[in-house]
N, C-alpha and C positions, 0 to 999 in steps of 0.2 A: 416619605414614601419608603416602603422597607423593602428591605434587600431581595426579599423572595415575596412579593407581592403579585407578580406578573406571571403568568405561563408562556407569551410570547417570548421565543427567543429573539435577542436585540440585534437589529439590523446592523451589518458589517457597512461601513465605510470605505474600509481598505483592503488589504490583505485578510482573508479568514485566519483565524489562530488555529493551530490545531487541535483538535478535540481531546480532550478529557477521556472520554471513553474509547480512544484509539491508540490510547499507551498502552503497549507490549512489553509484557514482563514485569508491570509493577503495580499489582492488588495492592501491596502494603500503601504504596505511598498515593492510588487513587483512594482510599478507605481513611487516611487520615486528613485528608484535606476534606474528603466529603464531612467528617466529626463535625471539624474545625470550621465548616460554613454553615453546620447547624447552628453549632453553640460557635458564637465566638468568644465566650467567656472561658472556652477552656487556655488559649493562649497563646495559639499559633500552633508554626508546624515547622521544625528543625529539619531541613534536608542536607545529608552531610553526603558524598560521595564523591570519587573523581571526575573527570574533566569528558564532559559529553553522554552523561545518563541522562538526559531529560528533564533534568532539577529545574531549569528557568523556562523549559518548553511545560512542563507541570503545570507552574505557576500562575504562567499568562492563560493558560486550558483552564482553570477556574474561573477566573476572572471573565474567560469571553460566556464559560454557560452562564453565569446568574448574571441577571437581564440586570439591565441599568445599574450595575457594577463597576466602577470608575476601577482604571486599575494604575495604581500610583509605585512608580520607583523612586526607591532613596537612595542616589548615588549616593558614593564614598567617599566623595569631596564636598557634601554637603555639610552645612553649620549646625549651629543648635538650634540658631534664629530659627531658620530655614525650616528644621522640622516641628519647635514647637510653637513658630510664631513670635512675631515682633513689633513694635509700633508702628505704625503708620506716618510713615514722616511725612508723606505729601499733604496729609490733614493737617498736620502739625503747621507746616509750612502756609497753608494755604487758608484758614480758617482758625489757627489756633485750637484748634480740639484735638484729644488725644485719645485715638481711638486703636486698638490692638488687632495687628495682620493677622490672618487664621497661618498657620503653615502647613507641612504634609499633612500632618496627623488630619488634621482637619478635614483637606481634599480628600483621603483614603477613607470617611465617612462611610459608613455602607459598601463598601466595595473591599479590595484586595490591595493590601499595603506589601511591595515585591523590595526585601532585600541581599543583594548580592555580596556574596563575600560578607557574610555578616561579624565574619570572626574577626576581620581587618577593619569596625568601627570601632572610634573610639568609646569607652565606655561610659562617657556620657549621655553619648546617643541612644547608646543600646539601652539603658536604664529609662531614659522616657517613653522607648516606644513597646519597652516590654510594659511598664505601668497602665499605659493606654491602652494597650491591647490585652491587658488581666480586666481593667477596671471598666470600658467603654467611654470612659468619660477622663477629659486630659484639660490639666488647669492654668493657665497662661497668668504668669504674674512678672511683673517688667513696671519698674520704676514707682512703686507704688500702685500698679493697677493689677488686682484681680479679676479674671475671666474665665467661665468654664466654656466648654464646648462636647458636644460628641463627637468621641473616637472611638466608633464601635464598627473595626473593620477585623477584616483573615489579615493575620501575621503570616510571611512565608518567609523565613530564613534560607539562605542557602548557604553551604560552605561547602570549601576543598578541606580536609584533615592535611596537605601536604605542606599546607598554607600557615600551619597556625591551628590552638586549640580552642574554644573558647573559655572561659573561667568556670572554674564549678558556681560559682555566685550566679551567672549568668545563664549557664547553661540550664540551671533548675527551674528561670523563669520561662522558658519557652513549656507549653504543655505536651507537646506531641514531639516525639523526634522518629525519624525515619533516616536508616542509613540504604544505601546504594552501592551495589556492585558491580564489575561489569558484569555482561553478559556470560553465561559458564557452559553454550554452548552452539555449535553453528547455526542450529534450527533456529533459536532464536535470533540470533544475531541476523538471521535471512530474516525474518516477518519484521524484525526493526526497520532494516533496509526497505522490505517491499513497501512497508507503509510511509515511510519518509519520504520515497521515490515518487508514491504515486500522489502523495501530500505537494510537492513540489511541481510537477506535472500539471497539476490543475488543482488549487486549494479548493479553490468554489466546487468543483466536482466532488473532492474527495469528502467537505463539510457537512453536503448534501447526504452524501453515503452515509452519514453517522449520523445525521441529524433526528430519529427515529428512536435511536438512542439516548443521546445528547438530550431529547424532549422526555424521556421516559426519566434521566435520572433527574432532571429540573424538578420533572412533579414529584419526587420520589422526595427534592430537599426542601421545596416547597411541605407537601404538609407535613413531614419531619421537624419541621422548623414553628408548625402551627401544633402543632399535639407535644412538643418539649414540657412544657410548664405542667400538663396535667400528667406526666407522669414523678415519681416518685420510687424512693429506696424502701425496702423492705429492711428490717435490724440485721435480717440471715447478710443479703450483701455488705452492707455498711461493716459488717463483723468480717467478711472475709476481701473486702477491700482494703483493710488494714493489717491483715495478714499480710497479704502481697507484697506490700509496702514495706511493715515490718522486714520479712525476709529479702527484701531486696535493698536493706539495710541505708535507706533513704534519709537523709534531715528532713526534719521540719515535719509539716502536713501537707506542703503544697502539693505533693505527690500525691496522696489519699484523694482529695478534692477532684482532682485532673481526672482521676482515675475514676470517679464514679463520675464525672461530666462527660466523659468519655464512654462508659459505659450506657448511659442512659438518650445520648444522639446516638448511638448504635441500634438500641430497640427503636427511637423512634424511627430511625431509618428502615428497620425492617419491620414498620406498620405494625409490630406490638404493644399490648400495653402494662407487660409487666418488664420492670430490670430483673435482670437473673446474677449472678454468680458466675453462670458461663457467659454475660457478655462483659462482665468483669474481666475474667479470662481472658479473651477473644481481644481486649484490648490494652490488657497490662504489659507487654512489648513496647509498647507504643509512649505508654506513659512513664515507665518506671526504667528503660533502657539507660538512656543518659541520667538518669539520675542516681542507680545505681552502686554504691559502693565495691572497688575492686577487692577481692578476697586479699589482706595478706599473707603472702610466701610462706608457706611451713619450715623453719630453720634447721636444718640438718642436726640430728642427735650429734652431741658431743663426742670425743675417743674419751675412752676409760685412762684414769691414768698414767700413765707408766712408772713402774717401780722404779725406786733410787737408783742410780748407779754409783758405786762405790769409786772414791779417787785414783784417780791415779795420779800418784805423786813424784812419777817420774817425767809424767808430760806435764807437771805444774811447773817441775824442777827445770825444763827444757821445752818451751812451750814453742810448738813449731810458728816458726814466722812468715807471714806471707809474700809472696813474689813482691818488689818494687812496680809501685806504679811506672808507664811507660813513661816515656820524655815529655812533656810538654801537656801532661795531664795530671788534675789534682789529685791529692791522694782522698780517698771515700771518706767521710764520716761513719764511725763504726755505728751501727747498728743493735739494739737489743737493750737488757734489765742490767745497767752498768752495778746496779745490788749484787747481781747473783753471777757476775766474773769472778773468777781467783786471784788471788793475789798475785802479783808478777813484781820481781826482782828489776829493780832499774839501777844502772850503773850513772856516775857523776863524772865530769871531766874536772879536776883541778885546774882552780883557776891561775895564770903565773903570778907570782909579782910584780907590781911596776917595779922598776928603777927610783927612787929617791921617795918611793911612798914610805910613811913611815910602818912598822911593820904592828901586828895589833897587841893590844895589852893585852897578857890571861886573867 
């Protein structure tokens, strides 16, 4: 059953999640996760910001629009086992047959695979669920036994930057990154408030109120999600697709790829059927930010020479000496090109004679 197959919205259990479409103040990071539930091949979606933007209220809002969407967390204290699966020991046990446990990757099939704190896994982790969510497909091998499975679900990363950076290795594999800030002014910080107030107030009321929307942008990912395959690049974008990249001074290709898979869930989200250039544009932020190359620092022009200065062989003759160190502090290590000191004049203490030593031959 595929992920956007259904137009009914899935019936709540519990608590309503908040809506998708009732986050204030963040186009960028509803547009990238919409991409990112077209195409899940583009790779996920990196949200990096401080402490209380909506990054894990975002995440679980995807997960509750697309209908029969399992939506899976991968604490941080979880194993390797754990995420890509492990033998079955009770079969073992019980029958002698060895048969392979599915793990997250597995469960987050079709739906939204939610990770917190992504920059605080180890990079073990990070490396299988980035593969599985580039590839759709994730390959369990343990003691001799090969298994595939599908792992075609939304990557959501989330990170604090105060926490820790993630690797450039890493960082390249996510396809979308979204950064967050706070709020930058009262108005909106008021509509954040009204709507969290009256979200909390009455979820099921406030669900209701969005749901009209909420059903507009389903169908919006629904045939977005059926019309992907018949569209196609033109050479004009594919040529300035790699521009972009280029000048955004990127390794590799993986950038380029993202970037037209990205571009091309963007037309089909707005029920076109050509890719353009400008939606190239519209979403090279998105793909090429973290990946990126920082400009290096222009190094200050050098000072011009300065002319000889001629000796003076009166301060050679009498080279002033420096204050003694205080009491009970060592004296410095001088400093500088010990080549290009002057000579200095060192006096010797004669040593006495012993008594009965004998005295030296010439």
């Amino acid at each position: 059953m595929s992920l956007l197959n259904h137009l009914e919205a899935p019936q709540p259990a519990t608590r309503p999640q908040f809506p998708l479409t009732a986050l204030v103040g963040q186009p960028t990071l509803q547009l990238a996760l919409q991409l990112a539930a077209i195409d899940p091949g583009i790779g996920g979606v990196l949200i990096s910001g401080p402490r209380g933007t909506a990054k894990s209220t975002a995440a679980r809002a995807l997960a509750a629009l697309l209908p029969d969407a399992p939506f899976v967390n991968l604490p941080l204290a979880a194993s390797l086992e754990q995420l890509v699966g492990s033998l079955n020991i009770e079969d073992v046990l019980r029958d002698g047959r060895v048969r392979l446990q599915p793990g997250l990757l597995a469960r987050a099939h079709q739906g939204v695979l939610y990770v917190d704190e992504v920059n605080l896994l180890p990079d073990a982790l990070i490396d299988a669920l980035l593969d599985a969510a580039a590839s759709g497909v994730h390959t369990i091998e343990r003691d001799g036994i090969s298994q595939q499975h599908a792992a075609r679900f939304v990557l959501v990363g989330t990170m604090n930057p105060e926490e820790g950076e993630l690797r450039p290795q890493l960082l390249d594999r996510f396809g979308l990154s979204v950064v967050l800030t706070n709020p930058d002014s009262a108005a909106q910080r008021s509509a954040i408030l009204r709507a969290r107030l009256r979200f909390d107030a009455d979820p099921a009321g406030f669900a209701a109120q969005h749901e009209p929307a909420q059903q507009a942008l389903r169908h919006a990912l629904i045939a977005a999600r059926a019309t992907l395959a018949q569209l196609d690049w033109p050479d004009a974008v594919l040529h300035h697709a790699a521009e972009r990249a280029m000048a955004a001074g990127v390794d590799g290709m993986r950038a380029d790829l993202v970037l037209l898979r990205a571009a091309r869930a963007l037309t089909a989200l707005e029920g076109r059927n050509a890719v353009t250039c400008a939606d190239v544009d519209a979403v090279a932020e998105l793909a090429l930010a973290h990946r990126s190359t920082e400009p290096q620092p222009s190094m200050p022009p050098s000072p011009p020479p300065r002319p000889p200065t001629p000796p003076d062989n009166s301060a050679a003759a009498n080279p002033p000496q420096p204050p003694p160190p205080p009491a009970g502090e060592a004296t410095p290590t001088p400093q500088g090109d010990w080549g290009a000191m002057p000579a200095q004049p060192e006096g010797f203490t004669p040593v006495p004679r012993i008594p009965g030593w004998p005295a030296k031959k010439a």
